[in-house]
N, C-alpha and C positions, 0 to 999 in steps of 0.2 A: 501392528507395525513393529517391527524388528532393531535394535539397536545401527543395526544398517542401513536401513532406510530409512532412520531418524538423522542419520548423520548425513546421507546424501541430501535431505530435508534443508539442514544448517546450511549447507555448501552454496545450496541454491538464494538464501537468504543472507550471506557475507556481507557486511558494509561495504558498499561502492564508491565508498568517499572518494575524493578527489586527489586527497595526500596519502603518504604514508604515516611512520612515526617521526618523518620531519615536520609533518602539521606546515608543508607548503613553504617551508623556512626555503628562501633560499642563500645558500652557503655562497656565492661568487666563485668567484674563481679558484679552483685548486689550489695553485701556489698559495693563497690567502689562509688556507687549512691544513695546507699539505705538513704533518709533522705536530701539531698543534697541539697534543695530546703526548709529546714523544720528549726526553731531559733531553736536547740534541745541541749541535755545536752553539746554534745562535741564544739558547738560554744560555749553557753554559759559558760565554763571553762578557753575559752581563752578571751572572752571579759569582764567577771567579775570577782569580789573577790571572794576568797574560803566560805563566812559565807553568801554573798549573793546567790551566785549557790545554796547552801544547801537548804537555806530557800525556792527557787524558786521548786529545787528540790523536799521538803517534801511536797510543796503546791500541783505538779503537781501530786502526790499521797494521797492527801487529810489528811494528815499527819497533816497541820499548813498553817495558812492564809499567805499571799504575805504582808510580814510588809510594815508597810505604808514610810516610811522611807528609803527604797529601791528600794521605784518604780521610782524614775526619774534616778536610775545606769540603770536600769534595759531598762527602756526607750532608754534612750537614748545608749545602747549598742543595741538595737532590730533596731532603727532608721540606725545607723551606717553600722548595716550588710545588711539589705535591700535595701539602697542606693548604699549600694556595688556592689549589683545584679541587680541594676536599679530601684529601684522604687523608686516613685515622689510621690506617695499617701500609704495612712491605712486604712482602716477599722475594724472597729468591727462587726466581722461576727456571726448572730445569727440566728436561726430557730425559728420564728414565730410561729403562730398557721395555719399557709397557708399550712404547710405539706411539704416546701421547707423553702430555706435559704435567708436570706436579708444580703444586705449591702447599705454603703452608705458611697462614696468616700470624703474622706479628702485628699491636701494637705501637705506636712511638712512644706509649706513658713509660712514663719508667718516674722512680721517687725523686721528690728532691729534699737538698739538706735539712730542710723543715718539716718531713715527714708528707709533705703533699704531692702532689703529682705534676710533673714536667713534661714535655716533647722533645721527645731525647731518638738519635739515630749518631750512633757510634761508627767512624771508621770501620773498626773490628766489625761491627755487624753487618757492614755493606761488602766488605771482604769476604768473608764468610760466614756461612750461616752452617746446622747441625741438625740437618732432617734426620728422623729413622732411617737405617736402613736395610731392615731386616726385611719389613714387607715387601719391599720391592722386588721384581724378580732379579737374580743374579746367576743364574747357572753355575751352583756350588761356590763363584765366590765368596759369598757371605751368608751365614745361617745365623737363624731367630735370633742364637743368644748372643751373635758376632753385630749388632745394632748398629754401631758408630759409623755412621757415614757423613758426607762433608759437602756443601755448596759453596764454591765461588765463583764471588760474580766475574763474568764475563764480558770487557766494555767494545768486543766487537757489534755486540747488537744494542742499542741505548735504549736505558730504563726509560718508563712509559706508564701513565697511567690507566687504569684496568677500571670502569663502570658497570655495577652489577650487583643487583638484589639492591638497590638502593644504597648502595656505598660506594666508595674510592678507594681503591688500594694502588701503592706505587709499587711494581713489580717492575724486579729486577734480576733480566738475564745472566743465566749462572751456568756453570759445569756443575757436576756432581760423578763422587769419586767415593772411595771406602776408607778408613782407617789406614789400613795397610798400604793405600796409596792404587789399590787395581781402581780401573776405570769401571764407572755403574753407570754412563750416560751414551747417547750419540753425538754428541758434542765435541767433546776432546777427542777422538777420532778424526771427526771431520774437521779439526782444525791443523791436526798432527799429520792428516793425509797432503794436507794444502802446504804447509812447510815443506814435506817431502818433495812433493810436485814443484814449488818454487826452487828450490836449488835445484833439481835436473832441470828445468828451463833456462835458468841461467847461464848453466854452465853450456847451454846450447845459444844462447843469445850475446855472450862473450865470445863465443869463439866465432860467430857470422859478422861480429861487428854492429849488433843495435845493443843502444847503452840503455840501461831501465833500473833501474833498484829494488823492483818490487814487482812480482809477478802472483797471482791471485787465479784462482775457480771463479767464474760468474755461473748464475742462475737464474734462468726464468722458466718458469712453474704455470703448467696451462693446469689449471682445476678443473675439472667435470663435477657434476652432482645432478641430483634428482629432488626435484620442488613437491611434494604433495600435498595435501591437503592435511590438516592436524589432526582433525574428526574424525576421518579413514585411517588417517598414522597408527590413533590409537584404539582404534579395533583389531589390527592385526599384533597379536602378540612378538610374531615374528618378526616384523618393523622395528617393534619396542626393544628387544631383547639383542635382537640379531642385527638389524640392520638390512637384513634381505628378506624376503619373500619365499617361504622353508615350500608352499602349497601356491598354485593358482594358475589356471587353465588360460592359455593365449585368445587374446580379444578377437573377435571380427576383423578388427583393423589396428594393424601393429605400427611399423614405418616404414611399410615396405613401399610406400607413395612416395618415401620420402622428404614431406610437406614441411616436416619442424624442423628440421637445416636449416638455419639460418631466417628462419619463416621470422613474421611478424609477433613481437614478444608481448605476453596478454598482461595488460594492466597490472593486475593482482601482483604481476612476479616483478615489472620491471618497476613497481614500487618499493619490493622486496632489495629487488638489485640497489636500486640508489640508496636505498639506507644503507645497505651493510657495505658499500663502495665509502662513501661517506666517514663512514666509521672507519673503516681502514685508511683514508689518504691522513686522516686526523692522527691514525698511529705509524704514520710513516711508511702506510703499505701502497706500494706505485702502482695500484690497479689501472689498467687500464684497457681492457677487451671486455666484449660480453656477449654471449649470443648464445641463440637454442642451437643446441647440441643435435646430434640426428634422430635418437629415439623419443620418442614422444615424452615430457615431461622433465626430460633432460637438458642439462645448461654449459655453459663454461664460463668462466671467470680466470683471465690470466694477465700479470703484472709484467715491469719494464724487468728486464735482467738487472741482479745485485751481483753484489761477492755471494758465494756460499754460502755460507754461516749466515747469513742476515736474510738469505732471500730462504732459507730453513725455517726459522723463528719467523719470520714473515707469512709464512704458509700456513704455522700450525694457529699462529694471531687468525689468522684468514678464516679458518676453517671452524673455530671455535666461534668467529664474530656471527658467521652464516648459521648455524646451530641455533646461535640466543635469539639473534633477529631474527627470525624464520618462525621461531615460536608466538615475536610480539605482531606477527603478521597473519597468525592461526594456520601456519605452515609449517610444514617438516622436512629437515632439509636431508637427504640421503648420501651419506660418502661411501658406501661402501660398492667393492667393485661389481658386485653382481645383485643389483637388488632385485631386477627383474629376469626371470627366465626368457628365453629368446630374442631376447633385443640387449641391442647395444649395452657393454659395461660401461663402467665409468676409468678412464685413467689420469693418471697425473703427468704428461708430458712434459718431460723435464730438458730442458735445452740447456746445456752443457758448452761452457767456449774456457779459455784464457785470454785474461787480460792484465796489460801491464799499468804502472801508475802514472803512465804518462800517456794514455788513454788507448795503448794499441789493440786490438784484437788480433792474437796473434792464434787465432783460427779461419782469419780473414786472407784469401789470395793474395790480394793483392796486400795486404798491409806494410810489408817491405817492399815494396817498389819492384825492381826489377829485382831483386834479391829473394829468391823464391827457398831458397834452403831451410830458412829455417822451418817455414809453412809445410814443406815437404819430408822434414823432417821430422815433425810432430804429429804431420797424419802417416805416416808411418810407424811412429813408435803407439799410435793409436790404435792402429788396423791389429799389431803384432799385439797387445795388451787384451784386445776384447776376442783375440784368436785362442791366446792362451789361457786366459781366466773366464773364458764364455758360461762353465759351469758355474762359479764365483759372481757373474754378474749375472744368472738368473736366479742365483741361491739370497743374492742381495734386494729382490722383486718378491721371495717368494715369501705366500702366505696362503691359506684357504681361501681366502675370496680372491684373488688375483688364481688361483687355479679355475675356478671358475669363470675368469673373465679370457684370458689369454689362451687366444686359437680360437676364436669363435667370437662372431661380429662387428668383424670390424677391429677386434682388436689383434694384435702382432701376435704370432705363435713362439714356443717355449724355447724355439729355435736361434740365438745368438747369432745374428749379421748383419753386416754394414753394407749400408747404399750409400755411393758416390758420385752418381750420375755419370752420364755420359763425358762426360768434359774430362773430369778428373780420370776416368778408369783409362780412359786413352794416354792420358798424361803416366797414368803409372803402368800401363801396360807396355811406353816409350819408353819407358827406367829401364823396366824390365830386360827390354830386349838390348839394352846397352844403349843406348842411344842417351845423347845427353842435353838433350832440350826440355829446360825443365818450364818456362814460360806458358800461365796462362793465357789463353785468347782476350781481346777485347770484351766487351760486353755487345751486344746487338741490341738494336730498337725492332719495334711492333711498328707497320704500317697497315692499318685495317679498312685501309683508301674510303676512310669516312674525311670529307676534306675538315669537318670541324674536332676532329680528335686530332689531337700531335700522338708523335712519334711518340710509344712507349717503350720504355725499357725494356729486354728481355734478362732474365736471370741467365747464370753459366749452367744451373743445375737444376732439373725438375724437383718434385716434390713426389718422395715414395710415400703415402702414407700406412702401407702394409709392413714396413723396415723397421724391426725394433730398436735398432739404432741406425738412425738415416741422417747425413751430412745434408743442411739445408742451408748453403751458403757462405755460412761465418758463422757455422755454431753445429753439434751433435744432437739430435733431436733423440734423446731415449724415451720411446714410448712403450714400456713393456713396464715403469712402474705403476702400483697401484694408486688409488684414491685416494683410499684412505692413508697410505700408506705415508711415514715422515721417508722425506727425501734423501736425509742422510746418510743414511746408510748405502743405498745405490751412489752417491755423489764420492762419499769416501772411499768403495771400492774405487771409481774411475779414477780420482785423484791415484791410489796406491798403488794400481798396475801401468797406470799409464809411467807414473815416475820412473816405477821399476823398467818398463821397457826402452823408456827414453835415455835410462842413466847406461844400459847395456849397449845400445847403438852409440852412446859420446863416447862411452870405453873403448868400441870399435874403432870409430871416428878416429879419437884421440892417438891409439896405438897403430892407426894407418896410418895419420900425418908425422907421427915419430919416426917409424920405419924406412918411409919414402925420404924423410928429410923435407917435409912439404911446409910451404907458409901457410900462412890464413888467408890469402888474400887472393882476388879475381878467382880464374879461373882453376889453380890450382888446390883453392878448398874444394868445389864443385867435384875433381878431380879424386881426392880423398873423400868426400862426405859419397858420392854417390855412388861408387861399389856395394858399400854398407846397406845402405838405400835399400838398394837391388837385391843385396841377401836378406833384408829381413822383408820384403814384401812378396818375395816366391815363398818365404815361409808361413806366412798373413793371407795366401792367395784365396784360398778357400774360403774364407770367411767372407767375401764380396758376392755381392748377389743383386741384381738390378732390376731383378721381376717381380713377378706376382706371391709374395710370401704368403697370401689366402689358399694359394692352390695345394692342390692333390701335389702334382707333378713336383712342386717344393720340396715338399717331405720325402718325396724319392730322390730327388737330387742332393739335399743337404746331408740323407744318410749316406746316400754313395763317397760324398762329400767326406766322410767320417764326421760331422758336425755332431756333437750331444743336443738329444732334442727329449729336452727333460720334462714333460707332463707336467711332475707330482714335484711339489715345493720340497717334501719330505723326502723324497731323494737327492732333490738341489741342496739342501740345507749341509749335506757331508760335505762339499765344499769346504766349509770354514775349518775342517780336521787334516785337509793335507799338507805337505809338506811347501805345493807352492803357493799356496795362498797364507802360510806363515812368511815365507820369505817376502812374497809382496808387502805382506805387513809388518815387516821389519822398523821396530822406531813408532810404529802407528799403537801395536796391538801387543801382547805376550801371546803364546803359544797358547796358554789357559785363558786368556781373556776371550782369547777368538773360540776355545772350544763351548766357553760358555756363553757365547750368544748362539752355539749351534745349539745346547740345551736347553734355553732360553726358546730360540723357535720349533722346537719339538715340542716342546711342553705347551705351548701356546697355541700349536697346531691339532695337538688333541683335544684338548680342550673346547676348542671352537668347534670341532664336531660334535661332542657331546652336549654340546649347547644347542645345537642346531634338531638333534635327533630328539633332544628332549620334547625339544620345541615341536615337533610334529607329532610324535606321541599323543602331548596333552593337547595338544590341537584339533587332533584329529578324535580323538577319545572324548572329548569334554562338548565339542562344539561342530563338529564335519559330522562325526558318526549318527549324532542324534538326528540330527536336521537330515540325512541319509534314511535311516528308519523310518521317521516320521514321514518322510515323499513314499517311501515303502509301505506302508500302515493306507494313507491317501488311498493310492493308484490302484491297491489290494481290495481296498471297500469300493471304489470306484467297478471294479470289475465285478463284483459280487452282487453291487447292486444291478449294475445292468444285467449280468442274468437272470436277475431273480426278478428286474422288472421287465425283461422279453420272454419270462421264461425259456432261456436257452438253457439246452442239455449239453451240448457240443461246446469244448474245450480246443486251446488254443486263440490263432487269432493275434494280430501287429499286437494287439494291448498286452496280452498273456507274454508276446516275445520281448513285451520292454519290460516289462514287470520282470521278468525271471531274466535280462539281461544286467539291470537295477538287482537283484540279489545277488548273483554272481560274481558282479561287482564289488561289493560289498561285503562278500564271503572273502573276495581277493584279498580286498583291503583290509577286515578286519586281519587275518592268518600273517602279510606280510609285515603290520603292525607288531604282533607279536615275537614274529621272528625280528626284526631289526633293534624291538625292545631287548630280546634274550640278548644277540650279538653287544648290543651297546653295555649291557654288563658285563659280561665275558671281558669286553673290550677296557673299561674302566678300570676291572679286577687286577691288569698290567701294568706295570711298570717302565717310564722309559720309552727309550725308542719301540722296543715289543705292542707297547699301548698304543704306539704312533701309528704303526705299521699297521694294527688291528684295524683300527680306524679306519686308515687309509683303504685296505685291499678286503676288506671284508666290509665292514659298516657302511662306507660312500658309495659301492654300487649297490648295497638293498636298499640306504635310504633314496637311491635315485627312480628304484622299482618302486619305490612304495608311491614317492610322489607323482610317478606315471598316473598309477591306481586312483588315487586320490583326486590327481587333477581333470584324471575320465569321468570320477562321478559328479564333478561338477557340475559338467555338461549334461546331467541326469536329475540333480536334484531342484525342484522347486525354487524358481527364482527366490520369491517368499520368504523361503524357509533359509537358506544359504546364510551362514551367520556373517562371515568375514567380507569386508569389502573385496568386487573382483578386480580385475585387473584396467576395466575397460573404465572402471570408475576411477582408481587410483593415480590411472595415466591420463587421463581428458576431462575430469570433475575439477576445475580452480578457477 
C-alpha cells in the first residue's frame, strides 16, 4: 500500500463527531459576538474619556488625525484590554508589496525603575512601529543596505486581538512607508485614492443640490476557495508549494452535471464553515453568505459591504482565519485561482458602490429621488474611466494564476466591459440621441398565478455573470479579480480613474454653466450637465456589451471594437509606465512609486513560474517517472511471460500496442522534461523583464506540453503504482 492509498485509508476513517472545534458551543446570537474579539467603539467608551473616543472616532472615519497628545490614554487603554484577553505581545499589522500581510511580534515587558519588569505599551509605540525594510520587495525603492522602514497604525481598521500557536497578540492595523517617506504598502494608496474620489463627488453632489459631508468606497468581497482533504494536501508537493495542481488528468466526472451549485453542503465542511464564520463575526468580520460554489470541492464565503479599507483588512483576516481553521479540521483550504485544470477557478467578486455618511448609495437609481443627475453622472464618468484605463484595470487583476483562471470556466475574459442591462443602456442610448429624459422606470412585480405566492419583485437589471464589470443594481460587480488576490490594489485603481474622469466631466459641467450664464437649479442644470453627459458616453460607447462575454463571436466583436484584450498579466503590467495612468495617479502614487510596483510584479511573475516548473521537474522525475517505469517493467514481463507460457512466436498484438504506446509516452515525456528543464535555465540566467518575457513565451507553452504528456500517462500507469493523489480523489474524498 502506497502513501496514497494510506491517506485515502485516513479520509475514510475521519471523526464523525457531531461538533467541530466549537465542541457544540453554542454562541447565540451574532450581535451577542459580533466584534467581541475587536478594541471597537463600545470598549473604547468605557475605557476612555468622552473628547478622546470622539477624536479616535472621527479619525477612524477619516474625519481628523489621532492628536498626538492622546495617544499614550489611548495606548495604554488598548494594552489594558488585550492583556485582559491574554495577550503578552503587539504588532503592527501591515500589507507589504508581497500581496499578503507582515507582522513582527513585540513584547509589553519593558523594565521598571527597580530593574524588574513592567507591561508597558507607549503611545509612540502604537503610533509607529520600525520593521525592516529591505526584505521586502520594493521595486528599486529601497536596497538591503537602505533598511529603514516605518509602520503607522492606521484607526480606519480597529485593533483586534489575534489567537494562535497558543498565545494572544494584540494587532494593530498600520500603513507602512520607507525612510525617505515612498510608499511600501497597498494601504496608503487605497486610502489616498478614496480622498481623491471623495472630493470629485462632492463637488458633483454640491452642485445637484444633496448635502453630505463625507463621501467613501464600500466593499463587499465574494470569496471562492477549494476545501480538500489535508492527507491528499500533503502528498501533492504542488498543493504545498504552489497552491495549484502543476500534473493531473481530468476525472470521470467533473461539474459538468452541475450538482455542487448550490447542492446540499457535507457535514465535514459546513462544520468547517461555522467555525471559521464564528471566528470572523468575533473580529468584526460581517460574514454572511455560504454555499458550494459550481466546481466540485469549491465554496463561497462572502460578507455585508464595508468602506474600503476595512472591508480589505477584513478579507485578508478572512482568508488567513480559513487557512488555520481548515488545518484544525484536517483540511486544506485552497485560494489560489486555478488549482484545478478544467474546472471552474476561483475568484474574488468584488462589488464596488459609493456611499455617503448619511447612508446614501449613491450608485443607487433611485437614491435621489426624482433627481437622477447625479446617479447619471457618475455612471458616466464610470463607463468613461474603465474605457480609458481598461489596460490599467486588468494590469491591476494581473498575476500567474489569474492568467490561468480568466477566459475559461466560467470565469470573465481579459477583455475590459461593462454590463448595464437593458433598462439603463435604453436610458443612455436616450442621452445619446439628445433626448432629455433621464427617469428610471418604476420597478415591476412577478405574478407566477400560484394564488399562495404574493407578487414578487422584479429587479430593473438582469444579472450578466460573464461581464467583468457588470452593474448589479446599486453597486459594480468586478469579477475579473483574483482569489487570492488583496483587493486593493484593483479598488485603488477604480477609486483613481473614476475621480479623474468624474473631475473632467464637473470641469466640463462647471465651464458650460459659466458660459451659458446657467443656474443650478430645475431644469436648467439638466440643461448644462446633460450635453457633457452625452459627450463623454459616445466616447465610453464601446465599452458596453450586454452578451455573452464566454463566446467566440465576443472576441471578434470586442477587437473590431478596438477593445485591448490582454491574455498575458506581463504585458498588462506596462500599464503602471504610462503617462496616463501616472496622471490618474496624480496625489495617489509618484511616477517611480507606480514604476515600482510594475517591477515588483514582474519579478513576482517570474518567479512563480519557476517555481511552478520546478515543481513538475522534481515531480515528475522523483515520483511520476518511476511509478511510469515500473507499469513499464509489469506489462513487459506480463507479455513475456505469456509467450513463453503459450509458446507464441508471433509478435505484436492490443498488449504489444499498449505496451509500446506506454513507452512512447514516456520517451515523450522524459525529452519534453528535459527540454522545459534546459529553457527554465536559459530562462532564470535573465534579467528583468527579458526573464519575464522568457518565462512567459517560451517556458509556459512547453511546460503546458509537458503536462499534456504527463497527464496522458496517467491514464496509462497502474492505479497501484500512481504516487500523487488524482483528481477524482482530491475533489469528492471529504
Amino acid at each position: 500500500m502506497n502513501a496514497r492509498e494510506r491517506a485515502v485509508g485516513v479520509i475514510g476513517s475521519r471523526s464523525r463527531s457531531k461538533f467541530g472545534q466549537l465542541n457544540g458551543e453554542n454562541v447565540g446570537a451574532i450581535s451577542t459576538i459580533f466584534g467581541s474579539d475587536v478594541f471597537g467603539r463600545s470598549v473604547m467608551e468605557k475605557m476612555l474619556p468622552p473628547k478622546i473616543c470622539t477624536n479616535v472616532f472621527r479619525a477612524m472615519v477619516g474625519l481628523e488625525k489621532i492628536k498626538p497628545e492622546y495617544a499614550d490614554s489611548i495606548a495604554v487603554a488598548m494594552k489594558e484590554w488585550a492583556m485582559g484577553r491574554g495577550a503578552t505581545h503587539y504588532t503592527h499589522w501591515f500589507q507589504p508589496l508581497t500581496g499578503a500581510a507582515a507582522e513582527k511580534h513585540d513584547s509589553f515587558m519593558d523594565w521598571s525603575a527597580s530593574n524588574g519588569v513592567i507591561e508597558r505599551f507607549s503611545g509612540k509605540a502604537l503610533l509607529q512601529g520600525e520593521p525592516d525594510a529591505s526584505s521586502f520587495p520594493s521595486g528599486g525603492l529601497r536596497r538591503t543596505f537602505e533598511a529603514r522602514g516605518y509602520s503607522g497604525w492606521d484607526p480606519s481598521s480597529p485593533a483586534f486581538i489575534w489567537t494562535a500557536g497558543d498565545g494572544v497578540t494584540l494587532f494593530v492595523p498600520s500603513v507602512f512607508f520607507s525612510w525617505t517617506g515612498e510608499i511600501l504598502d497597498t494601504k496608503i494608496p487605497l486610502h489616498r485614492s478614496n480622498d481623491k474620489l471623495e472630493k470629485a463627488v462632492l463637488r458633483l453632489l454640491k452642485l445637484t443640490g444633496i448635502k453630505v459631508n463625507h463621501v467613501f468606497s464600500t466593499v463587499g468581497i465574494e470569496q471562492e476557495y477549494f476545501i480538500i482533504d489535508r492527507a491528499l494536501h500533503h502528498l501533492r508537493p504542488d498543493l504545498v508549494l504552489s497552491g495549484r495542481t502543476v500534473f493531473g488528468a481530468f476525472p470521470p466526472k467533473g461539474q459538468e452535471l452541475q450538482d455542487h451549485y448550490f447542492g446540499s453542503v457535507k457535514d465535514r465542511i459546513l462544520r468547517f464553515m461555522r467555525d471559521f464564520e464564528v471566528a470572523a463575526i468575533r473580529l468584526g468580520v460581517p460574514v454572511k453568505t455560504r454555499h458550494n460554489e459550481v466546481a466540485p470541492a469549491q465554496h463561497e464565503v462572502a460578507p455585508v459591504y464595508e468602506r474600503a479599507s476595512l472591508a480589505v483588512d477584513h478579507n485578508i483576516i478572512l482568508m488567513e482565519l480559513m487557512r488555520q481553521i481548515a488545518v484544525k479540521h484536517d483540511l486544506a483550504c485552497l485560494l489560489h485561482e486555478k488549482p484545478f485544470a478544467e474546472l471552474n477557478g476561483s475568484g474574488k467578486h468584488t462589488n464596488w458602490a459609493l456611499s455617503t455618511d448619511s447612508g446614501l448609495n449613491l450608485l443607487d437609481p433611485s437614491m435621489a429621488g426624482d433627481n437622477s443627475l447625479p446617479f447619471l453622472t457618475l455612471l458616466t464618468a464610470i463607463l468613461h474611466a474603465v474605457h480609458r484605463h481598461a489596460a490599467l484595470l486588468r494590469a491591476s487583476v494581473g498575476s500567474v494564476g489569474n492568467d490561468f483562471r480568466l477566459g475559461g470556466h466560467e470565469a470573465p475574459p481579459a477583455i475590459m466591459s461593462v454590463y448595464l442591462g437593458e433598462e439603463l443602456e435604453d436610458l443612455l442610448n436616450s442621452i445619446e440621441k439628445g433626448r432629455n429624459d433621464t427617469k428610471t422606470s418604476e420597478k415591476k412585480n412577478y405574478d407566477l398565478g400560484i394564488p399562495v405566492i404574493p407578487e414578487l419583485p422584479r429587479d430593473n437589471t438582469d444579472r450578466n455573470r460573464t461581464s467583468p464589470f457588470a452593474f448589479t443594481g446599486n453597486k459594480f460587480e468586478f469579477r475579473a479579480v483574483g482569489s487570492s488576490a488583496s483587493v486593493a490594489p484593483p479598488v485603488t485603481v477604480l477609486n483613481a480613474i473614476v475621480a479623474e474622469s468624474l473631475n473632467e466631466i464637473m470641469n466640463d459641467i462647471e465651464a458650460n454653466m459659466s458660459s451659458q450664464k446657467q443656474s443650478s437649479s430645475s431644469g436648467k442644470l439638466a440643461n448644462a450637465v446633460l450635453p457633457v453627459l452625452r459627450k463623454y458616453l459616445k466616447q465610453s460607447r464601446m465599452i458596453r456589451f450586454s452578451g455573452d462575454n464566454y463566446s467566440g463571436k465576443w472576441l471578434k466583436e470586442a477587437a473590431a471594437r478596438k477593445l485591448p484584450n490582454i491574455r498575458n498579466s506581463l504585458d498588462a503590467f506596462e500599464a503602471y509606465k504610462t503617462k496616463s495612468t501616472a496622471e490618474a495617479f496624480e496625489g495617489i502614487l509618484a511616477k517611480g512609486e507606480l514604476e515600482s510596483r510594475y517591477e515588483i510584479l514582474v519579478e513576482q511573475y517570474a518567479h512563480t513560474i519557476n517555481i511552478d516548473v520546478n515543481l513538475m521537474v522534481e515531480m515528475f522525475r522523483t515520483s511520476i517517472l518511476p511509478a511510469a517505469v515500473k507499469t513499464q517493467e509489469k506489462l513487459a514481463s506480463s507479455i513475456l511471460a505469456r509467450r513463453q507460457a503459450c509458446r507464441a512466436t508471433m509478435k505484436g498484438g492490443a498488449q504489444e500496442n499498449f505496451l509500446t504506446k506506454l513507452s512512447d509516452d514516456i520517451n515523450t515525456a522524459i525529452s519534453l522534461c528535459d527540454r522545459l528543464e534546459k529553457e527554465r535555465r536559459a530562462a532564470a540566467n535573465l534579467e528583468g523583464i527579458k526573464r519575464a518575457k522568457a518565462f512567459s513565451q517560451k517556458v509556459i507553452p512547453l511546460a503546458e506540453k509537458f503536462r499534456e504528456a504527463v497527464d496522458e500517462l496517467e491514464t496509462f500507469i497502474d492505479d497501484q503504482l500512481w504516487p500523487i493523489p488524482k483528481y477524482r480523489e482530491l475533489l469528492f474524498l471529504i
